[in-house]
C-alpha positions, -999 to +999 in steps of 0.1 A: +000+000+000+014+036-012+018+064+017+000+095+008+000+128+024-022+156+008-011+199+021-045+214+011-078+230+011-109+215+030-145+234+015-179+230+021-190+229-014-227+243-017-236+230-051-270+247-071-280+221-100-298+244-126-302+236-167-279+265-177-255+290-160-265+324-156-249+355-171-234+384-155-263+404-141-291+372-152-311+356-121-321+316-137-339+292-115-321+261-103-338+224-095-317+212-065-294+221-035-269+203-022-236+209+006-210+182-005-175+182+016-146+194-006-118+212-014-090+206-038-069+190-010-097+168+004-109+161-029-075+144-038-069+130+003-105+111-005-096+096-043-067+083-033-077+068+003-108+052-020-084+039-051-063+022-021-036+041-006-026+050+033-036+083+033-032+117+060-038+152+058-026+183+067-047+219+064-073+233+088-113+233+089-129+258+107-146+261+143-181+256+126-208+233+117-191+228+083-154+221+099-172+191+118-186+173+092-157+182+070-133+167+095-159+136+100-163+130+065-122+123+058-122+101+087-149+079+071-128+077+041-103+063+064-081+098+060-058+102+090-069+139+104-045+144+135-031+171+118-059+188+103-061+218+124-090+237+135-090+276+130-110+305+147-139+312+128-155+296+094-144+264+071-135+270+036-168+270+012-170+266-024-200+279-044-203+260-071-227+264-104-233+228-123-253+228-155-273+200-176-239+197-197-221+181-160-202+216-163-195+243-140-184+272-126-169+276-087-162+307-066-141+295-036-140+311-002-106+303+018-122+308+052-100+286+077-074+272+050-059+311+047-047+304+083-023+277+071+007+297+059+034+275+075+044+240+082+045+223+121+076+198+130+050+174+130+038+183+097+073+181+083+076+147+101+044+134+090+056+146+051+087+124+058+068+090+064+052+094+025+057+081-008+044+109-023+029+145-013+001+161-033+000+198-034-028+223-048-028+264-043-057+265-026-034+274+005-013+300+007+011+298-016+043+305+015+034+269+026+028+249-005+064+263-012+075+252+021+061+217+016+075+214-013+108+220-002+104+199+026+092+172+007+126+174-024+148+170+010+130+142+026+130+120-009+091+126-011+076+128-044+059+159-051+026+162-069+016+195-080-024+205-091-013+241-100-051+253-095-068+279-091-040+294-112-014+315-104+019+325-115+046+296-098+076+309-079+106+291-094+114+276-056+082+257-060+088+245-097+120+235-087+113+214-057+081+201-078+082+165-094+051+161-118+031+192-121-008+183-131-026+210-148-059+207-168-052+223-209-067+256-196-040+258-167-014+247-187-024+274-212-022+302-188+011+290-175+030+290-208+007+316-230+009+286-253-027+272-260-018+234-279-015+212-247+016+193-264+035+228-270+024+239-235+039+206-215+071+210-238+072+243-224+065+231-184+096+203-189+120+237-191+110+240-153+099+206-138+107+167-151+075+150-155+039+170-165+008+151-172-020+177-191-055+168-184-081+171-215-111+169-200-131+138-222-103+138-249-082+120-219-045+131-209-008+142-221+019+127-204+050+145-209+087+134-194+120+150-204+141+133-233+110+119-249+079+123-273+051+131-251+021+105-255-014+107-254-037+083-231-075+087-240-103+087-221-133+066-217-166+078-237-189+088-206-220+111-205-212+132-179-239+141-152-212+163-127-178+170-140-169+191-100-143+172-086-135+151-115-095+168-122-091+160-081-103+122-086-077+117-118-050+133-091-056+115-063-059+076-081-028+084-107-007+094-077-022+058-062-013+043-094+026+060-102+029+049-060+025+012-067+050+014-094+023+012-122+039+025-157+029+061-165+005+055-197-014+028-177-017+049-143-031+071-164-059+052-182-065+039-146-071+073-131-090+087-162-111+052-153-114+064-121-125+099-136-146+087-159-167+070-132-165+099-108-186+124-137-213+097-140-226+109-105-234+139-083-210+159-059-171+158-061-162+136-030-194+118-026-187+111-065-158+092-062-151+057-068-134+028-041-110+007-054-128-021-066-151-002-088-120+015-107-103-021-111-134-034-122-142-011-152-104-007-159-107-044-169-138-044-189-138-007-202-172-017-222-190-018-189-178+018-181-189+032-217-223+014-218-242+043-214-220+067-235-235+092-259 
């Protein structure tokens, strides 16, 4: 079993289902409500503790309602919270817009993860017991840095979602092992808008860089070689929120276990794929058995495609 230890965000994600999104200034009616438990962080702490791994997280939830269940939630998925901190005041909320399409549009609110700006000594200890640490910037960016740096001297692999986007401090790229951005990320990172120009590009400043595609599947780039293209299975898509952190959180499950890197990547775009047929981000992603399951017999996973 692969050690994983996720530095992120924790959200309440308070999710309107309506047919379309409005425009700026347009009121639409939507058809259902929900509050899901998320965050980038404990998006990614949930998909990998599903798809099999030994998972802990650091970060912080809020003194609320929200932090309670948030915290309660991880520990069902067998998440190890000891160092999930609670902060003064409110947890972290996402307000998230998903339309007929399975698309969406997402305003977060830091609330208790801004409090997180540095790491403990048991943080840094806890980071040295992993194969692998997954990063996102849904933190302040002084202590994804710092746990990054932490992680390149400890041997750790690092794993970096570089969303929401923001310019990266070479420090970071530097102690930063495979970088995971969707096309649009990788876009704004490089100015260059073809995904296999734009992970060219990303090699300059980190080794390995896998660019997500949404349903045309992934790019996985490595240094010294032609980049290669892993598709993804044909799915209609009822909820795409939470998909990107599902892919994340089961290839870093997959690369831990020593799979090769074009199949971990068809086995987290499995685990993808089955995470958009269903509502929510973590209540929307898959345990181990499922992903194995349709990974084998991909015709299963495709039967109801468009």
């Amino acid at each position: 079993m692969t050690s994983i230890v996720v530095l992120g965000s924790t959200n309440m994600d308070l999710v309107t289902y309506v047919p379309r999104a409005p425009a700026l200034g347009e009121t639409v009616t939507g058809r259902s409500f929900r509050t899901i438990p998320g965050g980038k962080g404990a998006n990614q702490a949930v998909a990998a503790a599903r798809a099999g791994a030994e998972v802990a997280m650091i970060g912080a939830v809020g003194a609320d309602d929200f932090g309670a269940r948030l915290r309660a939630t991880l520990e069902h998925c067998a998440v190890d919270t000891d160092l999930l901190r609670t902060a003064e005041g409110s947890s972290g909320t996402a307000h998230v817009v998903v339309d007929d399409e399975g698309g969406n549009a997402i305003v977060v609110v830091p609330g208790a993860n801004g409090t997180v700006t540095s790491l403990t000594h048991g943080d840094e200890a806890l980071i040295g017991t992993a194969d692998s640490l997954l990063l996102q910037l849904e933190l302040p960016l002084s202590v994804v840095v710092e746990g990054a740096v932490t992680a390149r001297r400890l041997g750790v692999r690092t794993v970096l979602t570089p969303a929401p986007t923001q310019p990266l401090p070479p420090e970071l790229l530097a102690a930063t092992d495979l970088l995971v951005p969707n096309e649009h990320e990788a876009a704004a990172l490089t100015g260059l808008t073809d995904p296999r120009e734009a992970a060219q590009a990303l090699l300059r400043d980190v080794p390995e860089v896998v660019v997500t595609l949404g349903a045309a599947g992934s790019l996985y780039a490595v240094r010294g070689a032609e980049p290669v293209a892993v598709p993804a299975p044909r799915v209609r898509a009822v909820d795409t929120t939470g998909a990107g952190d599902t892919f994340v959180g089961a290839l870093a499950v997959a690369l831990g276990e020593g799979r090769p890197a074009p199949e971990a990547l068809a086995w987290a775009q499995t685990a993808a794929a089955l995470s958009v047929q269903r509502e929510g981000a973590s209540t929307s992603m898959p345990y181990r058995v499922e992903i194995e399951a349709a990974f084998r017999s991909p015709h299963t996973l495709e039967a109801d495609a468009v």
